[in-house]
DSSP file (Angstrom, degrees, kcal/mol; ACC not computed):
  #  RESIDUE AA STRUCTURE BP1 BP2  ACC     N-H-->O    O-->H-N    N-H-->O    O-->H-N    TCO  KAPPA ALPHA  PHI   PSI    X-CA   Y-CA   Z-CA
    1    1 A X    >>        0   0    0      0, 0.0     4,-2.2     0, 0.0     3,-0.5   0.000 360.0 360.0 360.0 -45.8  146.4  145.0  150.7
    2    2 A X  H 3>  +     0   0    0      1,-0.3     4,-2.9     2,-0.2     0, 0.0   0.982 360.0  55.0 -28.7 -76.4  146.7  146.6  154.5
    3    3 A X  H 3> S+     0   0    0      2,-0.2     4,-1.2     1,-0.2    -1,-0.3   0.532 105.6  43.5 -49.7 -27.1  148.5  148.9  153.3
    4    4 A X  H <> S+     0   0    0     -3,-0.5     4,-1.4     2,-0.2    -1,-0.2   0.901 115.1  55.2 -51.5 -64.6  146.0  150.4  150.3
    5    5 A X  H >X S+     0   0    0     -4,-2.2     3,-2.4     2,-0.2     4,-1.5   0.974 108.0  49.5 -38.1 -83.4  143.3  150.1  152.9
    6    6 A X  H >X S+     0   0    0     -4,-2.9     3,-3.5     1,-0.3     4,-1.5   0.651 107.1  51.7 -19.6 -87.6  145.6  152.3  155.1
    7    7 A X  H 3X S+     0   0    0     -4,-1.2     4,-1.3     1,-0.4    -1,-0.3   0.559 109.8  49.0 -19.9 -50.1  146.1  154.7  152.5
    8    8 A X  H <X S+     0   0    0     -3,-2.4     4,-1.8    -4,-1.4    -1,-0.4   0.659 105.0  58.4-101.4   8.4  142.3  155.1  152.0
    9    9 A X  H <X S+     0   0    0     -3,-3.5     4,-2.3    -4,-1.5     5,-0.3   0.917 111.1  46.9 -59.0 -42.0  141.6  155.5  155.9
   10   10 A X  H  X S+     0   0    0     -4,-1.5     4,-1.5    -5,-0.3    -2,-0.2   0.891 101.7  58.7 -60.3 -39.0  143.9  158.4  155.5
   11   11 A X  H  X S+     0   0    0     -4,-1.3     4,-0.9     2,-0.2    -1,-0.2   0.813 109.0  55.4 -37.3 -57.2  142.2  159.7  152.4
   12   12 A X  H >< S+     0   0    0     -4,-1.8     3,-2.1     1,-0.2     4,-0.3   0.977 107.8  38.3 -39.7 -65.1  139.2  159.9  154.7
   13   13 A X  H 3X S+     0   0    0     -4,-2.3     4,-1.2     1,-0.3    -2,-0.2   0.460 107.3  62.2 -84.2  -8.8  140.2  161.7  157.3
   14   14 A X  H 3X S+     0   0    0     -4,-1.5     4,-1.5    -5,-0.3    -1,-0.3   0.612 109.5  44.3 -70.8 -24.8  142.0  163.9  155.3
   15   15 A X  H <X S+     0   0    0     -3,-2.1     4,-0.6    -4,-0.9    -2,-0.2   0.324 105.1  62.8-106.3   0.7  138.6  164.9  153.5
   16   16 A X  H  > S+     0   0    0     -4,-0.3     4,-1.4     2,-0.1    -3,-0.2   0.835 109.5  36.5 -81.4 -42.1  137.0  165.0  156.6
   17   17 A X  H  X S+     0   0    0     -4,-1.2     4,-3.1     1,-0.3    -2,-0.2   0.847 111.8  58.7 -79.5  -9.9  139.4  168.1  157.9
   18   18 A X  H  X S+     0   0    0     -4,-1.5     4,-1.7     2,-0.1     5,-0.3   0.985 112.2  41.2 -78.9 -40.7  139.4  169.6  154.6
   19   19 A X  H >X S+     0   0    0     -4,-0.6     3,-2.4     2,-0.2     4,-2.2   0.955 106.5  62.7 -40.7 -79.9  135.4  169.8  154.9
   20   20 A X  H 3X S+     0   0    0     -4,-1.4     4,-3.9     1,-0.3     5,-0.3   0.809 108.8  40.0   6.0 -79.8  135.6  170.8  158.3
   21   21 A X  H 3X S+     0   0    0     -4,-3.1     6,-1.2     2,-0.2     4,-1.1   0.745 113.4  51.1 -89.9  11.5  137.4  174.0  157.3
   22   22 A X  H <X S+     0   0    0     -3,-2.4     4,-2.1    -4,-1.7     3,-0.2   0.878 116.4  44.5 -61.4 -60.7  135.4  174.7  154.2
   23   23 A X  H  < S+     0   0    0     -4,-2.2    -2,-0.2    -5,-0.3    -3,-0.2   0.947 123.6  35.5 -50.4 -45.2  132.1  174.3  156.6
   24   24 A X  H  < S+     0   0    0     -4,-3.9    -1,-0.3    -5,-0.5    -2,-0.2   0.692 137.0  15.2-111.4  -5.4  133.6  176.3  159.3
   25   25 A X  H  < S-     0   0    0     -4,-1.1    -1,-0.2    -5,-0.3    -3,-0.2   0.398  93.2-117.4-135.5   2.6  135.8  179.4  157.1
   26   26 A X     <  +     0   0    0     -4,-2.1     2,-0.7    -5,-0.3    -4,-0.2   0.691  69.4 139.7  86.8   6.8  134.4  179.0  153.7
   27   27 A X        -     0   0    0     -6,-1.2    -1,-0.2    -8,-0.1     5,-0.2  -0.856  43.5-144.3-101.0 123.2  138.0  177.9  152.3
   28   28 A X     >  -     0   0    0     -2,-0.7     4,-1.9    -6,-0.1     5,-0.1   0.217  21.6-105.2 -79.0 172.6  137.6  175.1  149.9
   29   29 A X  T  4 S+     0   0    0      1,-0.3     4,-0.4     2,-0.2    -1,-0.1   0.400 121.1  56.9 -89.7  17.9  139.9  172.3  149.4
   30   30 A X  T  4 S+     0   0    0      2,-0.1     4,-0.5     3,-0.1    -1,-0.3   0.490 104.7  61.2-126.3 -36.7  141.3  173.6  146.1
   31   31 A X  T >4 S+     0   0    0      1,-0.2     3,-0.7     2,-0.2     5,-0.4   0.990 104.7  41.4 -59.6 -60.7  142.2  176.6  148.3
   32   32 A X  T 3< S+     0   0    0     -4,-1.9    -1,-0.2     1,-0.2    -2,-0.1   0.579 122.5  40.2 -55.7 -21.4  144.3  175.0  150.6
   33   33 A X  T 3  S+     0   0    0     -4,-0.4    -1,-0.2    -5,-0.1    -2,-0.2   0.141  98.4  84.1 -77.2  -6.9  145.8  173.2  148.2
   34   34 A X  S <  S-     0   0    0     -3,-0.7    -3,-0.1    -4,-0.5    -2,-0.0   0.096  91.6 -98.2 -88.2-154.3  146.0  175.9  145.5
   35   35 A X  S    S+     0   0    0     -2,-0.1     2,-0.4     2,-0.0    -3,-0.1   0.247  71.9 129.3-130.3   2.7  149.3  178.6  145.8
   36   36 A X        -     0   0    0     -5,-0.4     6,-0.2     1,-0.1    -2,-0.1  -0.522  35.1-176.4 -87.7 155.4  148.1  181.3  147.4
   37   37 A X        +     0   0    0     -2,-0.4    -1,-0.1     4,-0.1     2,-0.0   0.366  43.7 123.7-129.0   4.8  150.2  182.4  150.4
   38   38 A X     >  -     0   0    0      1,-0.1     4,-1.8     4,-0.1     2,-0.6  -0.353  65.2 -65.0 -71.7 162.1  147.6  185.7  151.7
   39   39 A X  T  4 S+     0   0    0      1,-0.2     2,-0.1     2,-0.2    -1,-0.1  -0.776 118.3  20.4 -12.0  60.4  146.0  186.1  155.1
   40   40 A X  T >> S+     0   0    0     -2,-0.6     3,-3.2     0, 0.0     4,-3.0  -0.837 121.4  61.2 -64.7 -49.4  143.8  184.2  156.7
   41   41 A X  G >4 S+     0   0    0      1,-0.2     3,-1.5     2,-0.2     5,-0.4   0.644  95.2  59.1 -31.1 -83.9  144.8  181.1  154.1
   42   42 A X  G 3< S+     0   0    0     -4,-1.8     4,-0.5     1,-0.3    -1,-0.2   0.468 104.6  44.1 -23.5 -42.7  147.6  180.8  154.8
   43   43 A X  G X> S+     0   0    0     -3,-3.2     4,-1.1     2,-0.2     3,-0.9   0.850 113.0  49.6 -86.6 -38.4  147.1  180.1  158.4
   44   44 A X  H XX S+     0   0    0     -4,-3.0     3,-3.3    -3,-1.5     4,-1.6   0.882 105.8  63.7 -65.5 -73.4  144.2  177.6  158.1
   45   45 A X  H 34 S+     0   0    0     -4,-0.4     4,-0.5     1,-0.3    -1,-0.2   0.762 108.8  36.4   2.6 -52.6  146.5  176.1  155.6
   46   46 A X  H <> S+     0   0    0     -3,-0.9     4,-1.1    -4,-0.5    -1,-0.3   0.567 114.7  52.2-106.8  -1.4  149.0  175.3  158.3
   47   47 A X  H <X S+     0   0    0     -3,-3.3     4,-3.7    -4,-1.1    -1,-0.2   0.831 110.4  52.2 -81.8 -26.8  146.4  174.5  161.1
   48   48 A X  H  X S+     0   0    0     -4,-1.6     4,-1.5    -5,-0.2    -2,-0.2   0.684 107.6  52.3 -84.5 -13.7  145.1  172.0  158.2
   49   49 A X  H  > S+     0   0    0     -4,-0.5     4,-1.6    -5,-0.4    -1,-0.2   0.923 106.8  54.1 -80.1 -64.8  148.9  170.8  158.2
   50   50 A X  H >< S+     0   0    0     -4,-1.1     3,-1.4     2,-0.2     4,-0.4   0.925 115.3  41.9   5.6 -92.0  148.5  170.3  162.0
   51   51 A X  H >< S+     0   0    0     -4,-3.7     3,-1.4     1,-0.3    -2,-0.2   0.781 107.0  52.4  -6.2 -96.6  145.7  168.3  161.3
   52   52 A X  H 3< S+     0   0    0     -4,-1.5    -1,-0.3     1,-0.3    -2,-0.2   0.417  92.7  77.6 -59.4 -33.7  146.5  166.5  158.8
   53   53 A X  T X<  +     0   0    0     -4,-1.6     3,-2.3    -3,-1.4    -1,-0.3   0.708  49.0 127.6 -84.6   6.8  149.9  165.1  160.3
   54   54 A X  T <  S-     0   0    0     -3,-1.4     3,-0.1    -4,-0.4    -3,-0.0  -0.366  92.7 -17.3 -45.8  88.7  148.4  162.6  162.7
   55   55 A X  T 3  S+     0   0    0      1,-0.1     2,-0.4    -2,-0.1    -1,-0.2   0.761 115.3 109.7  79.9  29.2  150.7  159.0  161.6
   56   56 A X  S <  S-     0   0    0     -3,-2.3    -1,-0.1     3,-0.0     5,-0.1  -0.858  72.3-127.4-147.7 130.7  151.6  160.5  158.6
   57   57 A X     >  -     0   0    0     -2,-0.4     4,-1.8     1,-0.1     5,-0.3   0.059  25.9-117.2 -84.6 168.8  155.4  161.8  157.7
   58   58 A X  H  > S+     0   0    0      1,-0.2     4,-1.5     2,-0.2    14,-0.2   0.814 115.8  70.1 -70.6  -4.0  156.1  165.6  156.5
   59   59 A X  H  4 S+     0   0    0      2,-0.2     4,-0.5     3,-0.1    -1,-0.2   0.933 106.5  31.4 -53.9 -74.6  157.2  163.6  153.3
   60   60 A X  H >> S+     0   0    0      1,-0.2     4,-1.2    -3,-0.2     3,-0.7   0.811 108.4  65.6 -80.8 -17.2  153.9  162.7  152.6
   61   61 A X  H >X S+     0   0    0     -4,-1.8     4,-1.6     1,-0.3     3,-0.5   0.841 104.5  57.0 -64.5 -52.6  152.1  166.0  154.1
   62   62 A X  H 3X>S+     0   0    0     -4,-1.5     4,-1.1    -5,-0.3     5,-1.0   0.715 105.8  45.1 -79.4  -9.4  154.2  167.6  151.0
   63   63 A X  H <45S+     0   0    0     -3,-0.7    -1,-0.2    -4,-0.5    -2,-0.2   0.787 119.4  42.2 -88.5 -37.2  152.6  165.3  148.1
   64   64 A X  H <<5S+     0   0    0     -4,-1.2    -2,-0.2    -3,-0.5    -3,-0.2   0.855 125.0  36.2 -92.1 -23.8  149.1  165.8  149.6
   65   65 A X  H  <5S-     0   0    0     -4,-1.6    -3,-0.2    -5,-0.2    -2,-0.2   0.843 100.4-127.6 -85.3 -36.7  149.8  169.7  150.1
   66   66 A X  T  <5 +     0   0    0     -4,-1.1     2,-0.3     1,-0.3    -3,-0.2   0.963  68.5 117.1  80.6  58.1  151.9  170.3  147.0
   67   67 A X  S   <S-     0   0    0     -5,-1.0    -1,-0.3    -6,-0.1    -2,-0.2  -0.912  76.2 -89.0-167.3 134.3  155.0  172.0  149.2
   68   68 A X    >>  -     0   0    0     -2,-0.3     4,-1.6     1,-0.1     3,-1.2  -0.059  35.4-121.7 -12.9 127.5  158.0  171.4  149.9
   69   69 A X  H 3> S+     0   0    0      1,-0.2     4,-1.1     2,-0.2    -1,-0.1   0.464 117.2  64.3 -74.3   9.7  158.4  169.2  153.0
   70   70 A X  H 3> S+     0   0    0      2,-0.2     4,-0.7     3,-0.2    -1,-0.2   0.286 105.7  50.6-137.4 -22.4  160.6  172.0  154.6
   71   71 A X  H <> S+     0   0    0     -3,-1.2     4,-3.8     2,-0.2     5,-0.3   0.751 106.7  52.1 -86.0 -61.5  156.8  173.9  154.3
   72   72 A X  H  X S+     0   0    0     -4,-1.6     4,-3.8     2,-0.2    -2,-0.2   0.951 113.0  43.2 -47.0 -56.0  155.2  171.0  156.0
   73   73 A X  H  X S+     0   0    0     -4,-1.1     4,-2.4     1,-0.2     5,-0.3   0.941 118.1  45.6 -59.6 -57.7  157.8  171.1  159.1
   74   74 A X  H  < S+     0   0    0     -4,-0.7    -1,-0.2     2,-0.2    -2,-0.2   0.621 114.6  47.0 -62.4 -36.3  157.7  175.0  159.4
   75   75 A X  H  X S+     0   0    0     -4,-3.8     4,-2.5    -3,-0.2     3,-0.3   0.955 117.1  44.4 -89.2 -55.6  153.9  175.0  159.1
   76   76 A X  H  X>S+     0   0    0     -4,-3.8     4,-4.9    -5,-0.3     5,-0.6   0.946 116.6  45.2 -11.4 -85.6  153.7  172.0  161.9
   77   77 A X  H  X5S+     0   0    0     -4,-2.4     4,-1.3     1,-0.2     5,-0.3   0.813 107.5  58.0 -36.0 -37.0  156.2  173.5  164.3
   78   78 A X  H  >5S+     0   0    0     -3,-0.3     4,-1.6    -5,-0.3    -1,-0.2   0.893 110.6  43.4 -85.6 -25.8  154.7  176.8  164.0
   79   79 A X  H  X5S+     0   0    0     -4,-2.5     4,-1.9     2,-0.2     5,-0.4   0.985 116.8  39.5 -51.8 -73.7  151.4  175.4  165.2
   80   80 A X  H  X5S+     0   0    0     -4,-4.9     4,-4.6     1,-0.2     3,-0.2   0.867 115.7  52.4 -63.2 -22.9  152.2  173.3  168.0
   81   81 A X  H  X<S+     0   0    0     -4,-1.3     4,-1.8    -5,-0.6    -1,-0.2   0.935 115.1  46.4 -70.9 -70.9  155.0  176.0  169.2
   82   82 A X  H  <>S+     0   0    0     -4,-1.6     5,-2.2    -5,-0.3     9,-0.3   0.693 121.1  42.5 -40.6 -21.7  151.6  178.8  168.9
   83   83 A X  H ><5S+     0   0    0     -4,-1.9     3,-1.3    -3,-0.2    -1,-0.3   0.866  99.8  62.6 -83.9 -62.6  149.7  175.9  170.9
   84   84 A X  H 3<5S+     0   0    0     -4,-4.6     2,-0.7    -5,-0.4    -2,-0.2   0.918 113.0  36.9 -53.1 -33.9  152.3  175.1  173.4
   85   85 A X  T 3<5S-     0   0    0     -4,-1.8    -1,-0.2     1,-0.0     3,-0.1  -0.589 122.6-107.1-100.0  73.4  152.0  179.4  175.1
   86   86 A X  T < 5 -     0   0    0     -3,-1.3    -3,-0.2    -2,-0.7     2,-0.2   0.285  38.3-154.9  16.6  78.0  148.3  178.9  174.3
   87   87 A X     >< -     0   0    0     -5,-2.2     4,-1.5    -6,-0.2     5,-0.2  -0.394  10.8-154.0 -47.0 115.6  148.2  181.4  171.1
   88   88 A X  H  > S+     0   0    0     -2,-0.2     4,-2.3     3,-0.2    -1,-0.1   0.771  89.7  57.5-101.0  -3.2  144.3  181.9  171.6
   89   89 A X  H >> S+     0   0    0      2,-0.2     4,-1.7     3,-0.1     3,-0.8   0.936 112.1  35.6 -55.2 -74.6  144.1  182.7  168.0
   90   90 A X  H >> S+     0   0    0      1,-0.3     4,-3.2     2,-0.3     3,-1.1   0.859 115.7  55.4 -52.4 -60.3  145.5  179.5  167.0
   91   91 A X  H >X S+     0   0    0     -4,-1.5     4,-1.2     1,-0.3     3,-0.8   0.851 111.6  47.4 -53.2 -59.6  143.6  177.5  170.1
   92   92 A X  H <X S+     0   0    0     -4,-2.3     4,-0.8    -3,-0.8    -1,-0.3   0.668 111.8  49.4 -87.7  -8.7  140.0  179.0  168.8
   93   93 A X  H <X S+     0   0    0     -4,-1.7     4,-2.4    -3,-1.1    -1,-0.3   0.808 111.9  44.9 -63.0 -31.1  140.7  178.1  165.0
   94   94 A X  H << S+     0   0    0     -4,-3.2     4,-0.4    -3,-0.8     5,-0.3   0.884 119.4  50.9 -68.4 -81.0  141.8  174.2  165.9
   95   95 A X  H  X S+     0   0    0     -4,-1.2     4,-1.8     1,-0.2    -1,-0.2   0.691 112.2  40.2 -22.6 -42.4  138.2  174.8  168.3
   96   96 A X  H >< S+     0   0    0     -4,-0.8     3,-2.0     2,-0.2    -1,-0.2   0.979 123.1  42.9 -75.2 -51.5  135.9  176.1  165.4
   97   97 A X  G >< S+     0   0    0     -4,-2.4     3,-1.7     1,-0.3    -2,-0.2   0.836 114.2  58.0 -47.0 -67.2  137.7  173.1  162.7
   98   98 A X  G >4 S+     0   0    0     -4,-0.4     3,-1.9     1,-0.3    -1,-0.3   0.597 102.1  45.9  32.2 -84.2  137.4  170.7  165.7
   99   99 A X  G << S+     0   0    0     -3,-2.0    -1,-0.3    -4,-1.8    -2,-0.2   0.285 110.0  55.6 -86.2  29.4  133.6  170.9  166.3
  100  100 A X  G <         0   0    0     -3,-1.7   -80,-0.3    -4,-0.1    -1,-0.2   0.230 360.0 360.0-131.0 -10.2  133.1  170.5  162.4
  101  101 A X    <         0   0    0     -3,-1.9    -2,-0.2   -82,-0.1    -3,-0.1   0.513 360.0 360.0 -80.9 360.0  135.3  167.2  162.9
Protein backbone atom coordinates (compact mmCIF):
# COMPACT_ATOMS: atom_id res chain seq x y z
CA UNK A 1 0.00 0.00 0.00
CA UNK A 2 3.06 2.55 0.90
CA UNK A 3 4.35 1.82 -1.86
CA UNK A 4 1.15 2.72 -4.48
CA UNK A 5 0.74 5.85 -2.38
CA UNK A 6 4.46 6.52 -3.19
CA UNK A 7 4.03 6.00 -6.66
CA UNK A 8 1.05 8.54 -6.70
CA UNK A 9 3.16 11.35 -4.68
CA UNK A 10 5.44 11.00 -7.56
CA UNK A 11 2.76 11.18 -10.17
CA UNK A 12 2.14 14.49 -8.54
CA UNK A 13 5.02 16.11 -8.64
CA UNK A 14 5.85 14.97 -11.77
CA UNK A 15 2.58 16.85 -13.13
CA UNK A 16 3.37 19.64 -11.21
CA UNK A 17 6.86 20.25 -13.25
CA UNK A 18 5.37 19.22 -16.38
CA UNK A 19 2.74 22.24 -15.74
CA UNK A 20 5.31 24.44 -14.58
CA UNK A 21 7.03 24.27 -18.06
CA UNK A 22 3.92 24.39 -20.10
CA UNK A 23 2.92 27.64 -17.90
CA UNK A 24 6.31 29.12 -18.16
CA UNK A 25 7.56 27.98 -22.19
CA UNK A 26 4.23 26.94 -23.70
CA UNK A 27 5.65 23.16 -24.18
CA UNK A 28 2.98 20.76 -23.32
CA UNK A 29 3.38 17.48 -21.65
CA UNK A 30 2.83 15.52 -24.80
CA UNK A 31 5.71 17.59 -26.02
CA UNK A 32 8.13 16.52 -23.73
CA UNK A 33 7.17 13.31 -23.91
CA UNK A 34 6.53 13.14 -27.68
CA UNK A 35 9.97 12.37 -30.09
CA UNK A 36 10.94 15.44 -31.21
CA UNK A 37 14.70 16.11 -30.61
CA UNK A 38 14.67 20.28 -32.14
CA UNK A 39 15.80 23.37 -30.22
CA UNK A 40 14.52 24.75 -27.48
CA UNK A 41 12.62 21.10 -26.58
CA UNK A 42 15.02 19.44 -26.32
CA UNK A 43 16.65 21.33 -23.58
CA UNK A 44 13.55 21.85 -21.39
CA UNK A 45 13.18 18.20 -21.93
CA UNK A 46 16.41 17.57 -20.11
CA UNK A 47 15.96 20.37 -17.47
CA UNK A 48 12.45 18.50 -17.02
CA UNK A 49 14.78 15.27 -16.61
CA UNK A 50 16.68 17.29 -13.93
CA UNK A 51 13.62 17.80 -12.34
CA UNK A 52 12.01 15.01 -12.45
CA UNK A 53 14.95 12.84 -10.91
CA UNK A 54 14.55 13.78 -7.36
CA UNK A 55 14.30 9.81 -5.42
CA UNK A 56 13.61 8.41 -8.49
CA UNK A 57 16.19 6.00 -10.58
CA UNK A 58 17.16 6.80 -14.45
CA UNK A 59 15.39 3.34 -14.81
CA UNK A 60 12.30 4.77 -14.04
CA UNK A 61 12.97 8.48 -15.64
CA UNK A 62 13.06 6.24 -19.00
CA UNK A 63 9.40 4.66 -18.55
CA UNK A 64 8.00 8.02 -17.67
CA UNK A 65 10.13 9.83 -20.58
CA UNK A 66 9.89 7.04 -23.13
CA UNK A 67 13.94 6.99 -23.64
CA UNK A 68 16.31 4.98 -23.19
CA UNK A 69 17.84 5.19 -19.68
CA UNK A 70 21.30 5.99 -21.29
CA UNK A 71 19.06 9.35 -22.46
CA UNK A 72 17.93 9.90 -18.91
CA UNK A 73 21.85 9.80 -17.52
CA UNK A 74 23.18 12.04 -20.49
CA UNK A 75 20.25 14.46 -20.05
CA UNK A 76 20.88 14.54 -15.98
CA UNK A 77 24.70 14.89 -16.20
CA UNK A 78 24.46 17.40 -18.74
CA UNK A 79 22.38 19.60 -16.47
CA UNK A 80 24.01 19.42 -13.25
CA UNK A 81 27.70 19.54 -15.17
CA UNK A 82 25.93 23.11 -17.05
CA UNK A 83 24.87 23.98 -13.34
CA UNK A 84 27.96 23.08 -11.59
CA UNK A 85 30.24 26.39 -13.98
CA UNK A 86 26.93 28.23 -13.50
CA UNK A 87 25.67 27.88 -17.37
CA UNK A 88 23.38 31.12 -16.97
CA UNK A 89 21.27 29.75 -19.62
CA UNK A 90 20.58 26.65 -17.89
CA UNK A 91 20.50 28.50 -14.20
CA UNK A 92 17.58 31.09 -15.70
CA UNK A 93 15.45 28.09 -17.27
CA UNK A 94 15.56 25.95 -13.79
CA UNK A 95 14.63 29.86 -12.35
CA UNK A 96 11.62 30.59 -14.74
CA UNK A 97 10.33 26.47 -14.19
CA UNK A 98 11.16 27.03 -10.49
CA UNK A 99 8.86 30.01 -9.74
CA UNK A 100 5.98 28.14 -11.61
CA UNK A 101 6.76 25.27 -9.03
Amino acid sequence: MARSNHRYVDMISLNKIFKAIETAYGFSKDDLLGYNRKQPLATIRQLAVYLARDGRTFIQLSKIFKRHHACMLYSFYSVRDRMSYHDYEVEELIKKIEEEL
